[in-house]
C-alpha positions as CSV (number, residue, x, y, z in Angstrom):
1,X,-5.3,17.7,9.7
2,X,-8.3,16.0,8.2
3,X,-11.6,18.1,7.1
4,X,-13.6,18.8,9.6
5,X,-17.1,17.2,8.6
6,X,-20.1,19.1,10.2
7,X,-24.6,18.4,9.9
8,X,-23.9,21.1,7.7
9,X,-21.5,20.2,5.2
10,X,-21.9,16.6,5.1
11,X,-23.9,15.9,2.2
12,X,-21.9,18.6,0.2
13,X,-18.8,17.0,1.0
14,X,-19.6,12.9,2.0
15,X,-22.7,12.2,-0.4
16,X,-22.3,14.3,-3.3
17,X,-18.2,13.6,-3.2
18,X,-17.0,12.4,-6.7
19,X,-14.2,10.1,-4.5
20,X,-14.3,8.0,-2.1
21,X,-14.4,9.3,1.5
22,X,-13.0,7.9,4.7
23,X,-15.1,9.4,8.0
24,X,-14.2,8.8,11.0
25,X,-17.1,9.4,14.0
26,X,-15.3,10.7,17.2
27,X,-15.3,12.7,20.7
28,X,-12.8,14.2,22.8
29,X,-13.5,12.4,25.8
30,X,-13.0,9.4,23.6
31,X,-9.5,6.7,24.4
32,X,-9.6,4.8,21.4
33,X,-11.0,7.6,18.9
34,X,-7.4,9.6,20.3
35,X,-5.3,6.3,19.4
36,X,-7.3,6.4,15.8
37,X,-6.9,10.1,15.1
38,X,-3.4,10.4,14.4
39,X,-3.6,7.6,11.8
40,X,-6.6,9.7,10.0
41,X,-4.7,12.5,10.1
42,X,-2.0,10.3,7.8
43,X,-4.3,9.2,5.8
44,X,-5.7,12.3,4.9
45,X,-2.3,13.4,3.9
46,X,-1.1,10.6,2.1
47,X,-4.8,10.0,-0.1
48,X,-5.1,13.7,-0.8
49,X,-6.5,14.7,-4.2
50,X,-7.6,10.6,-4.1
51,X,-10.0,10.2,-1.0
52,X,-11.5,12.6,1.5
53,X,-10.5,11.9,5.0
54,X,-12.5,13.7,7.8
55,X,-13.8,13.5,11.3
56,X,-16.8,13.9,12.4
57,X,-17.3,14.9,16.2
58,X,-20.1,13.1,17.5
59,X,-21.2,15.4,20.4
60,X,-21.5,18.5,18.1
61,X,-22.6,17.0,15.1
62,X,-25.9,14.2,16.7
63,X,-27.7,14.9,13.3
64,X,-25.0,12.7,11.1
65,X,-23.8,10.4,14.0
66,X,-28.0,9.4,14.2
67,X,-28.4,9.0,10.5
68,X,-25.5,6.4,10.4
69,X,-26.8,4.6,13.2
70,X,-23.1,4.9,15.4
71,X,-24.1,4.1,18.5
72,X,-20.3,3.2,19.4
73,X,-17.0,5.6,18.8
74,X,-14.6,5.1,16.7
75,X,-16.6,4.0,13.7
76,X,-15.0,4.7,10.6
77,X,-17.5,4.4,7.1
78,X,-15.5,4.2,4.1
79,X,-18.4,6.2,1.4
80,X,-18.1,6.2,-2.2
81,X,-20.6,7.5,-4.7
82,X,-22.5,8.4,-1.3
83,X,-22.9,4.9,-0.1
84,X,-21.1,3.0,2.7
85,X,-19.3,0.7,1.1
86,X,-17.2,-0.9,4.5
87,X,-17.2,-0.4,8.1
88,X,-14.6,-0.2,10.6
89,X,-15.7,-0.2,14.7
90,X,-13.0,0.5,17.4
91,X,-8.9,1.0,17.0
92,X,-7.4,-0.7,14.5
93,X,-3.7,-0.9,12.9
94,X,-3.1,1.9,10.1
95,X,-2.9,-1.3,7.6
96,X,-6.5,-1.8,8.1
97,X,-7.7,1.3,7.3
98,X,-5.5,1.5,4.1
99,X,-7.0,-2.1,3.4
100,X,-10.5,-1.1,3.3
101,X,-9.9,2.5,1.8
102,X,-7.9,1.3,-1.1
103,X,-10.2,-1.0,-1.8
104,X,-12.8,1.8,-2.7
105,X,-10.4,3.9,-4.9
């Protein structure tokens, strides 16, 4: 299951991360963000100890969701050194979130 990323914990564990860091901005009543979620959840395993791979929950979290100007769900920012470095809005195929993580590692 990928990290839960909260207000609280963000800048501990998104800005001040020493990898690279997928987050993906979601919400339950969300069709797409469900279709994307199970391919985070892969990713999260298969990049562990390389990338941080969390979700962020748009309704409970409005404080990180604002900053990052998402205005639609999924968005997916791919950070590193506490900087979006790429961008990925809507459902995608798993290859195209490996593309764009792999080429922040």
């Amino acid at each position: 299951m990928a990290v839960e990323i909260t207000d609280a914990n963000f800048d501990e564990l998104v800005l001040q991360s020493k990898i690279p860091v997928v987050v993906d901005f979601w919400a339950e009543w969300c069709g797409p963000c469900r279709m994307v979620g199970p391919i985070i959840d892969e990713l999260h395993k298969e990049y562990d100890g390389k990338a941080i791979v969390g979700k962020v929950n748009v309704d409970e979290n409005p404080g990180i969701s604002g900053q990052f100007g998402v205005r639609n769900i999924p968005t997916i920012l791919f950070i590193k050194d506490g900087q979006v470095a790429d961008k990925l809005v809507g459902a995608a195929a798993k290859s195209k979130f490996e593309e764009k993580l792999v080429a922040i590692l």
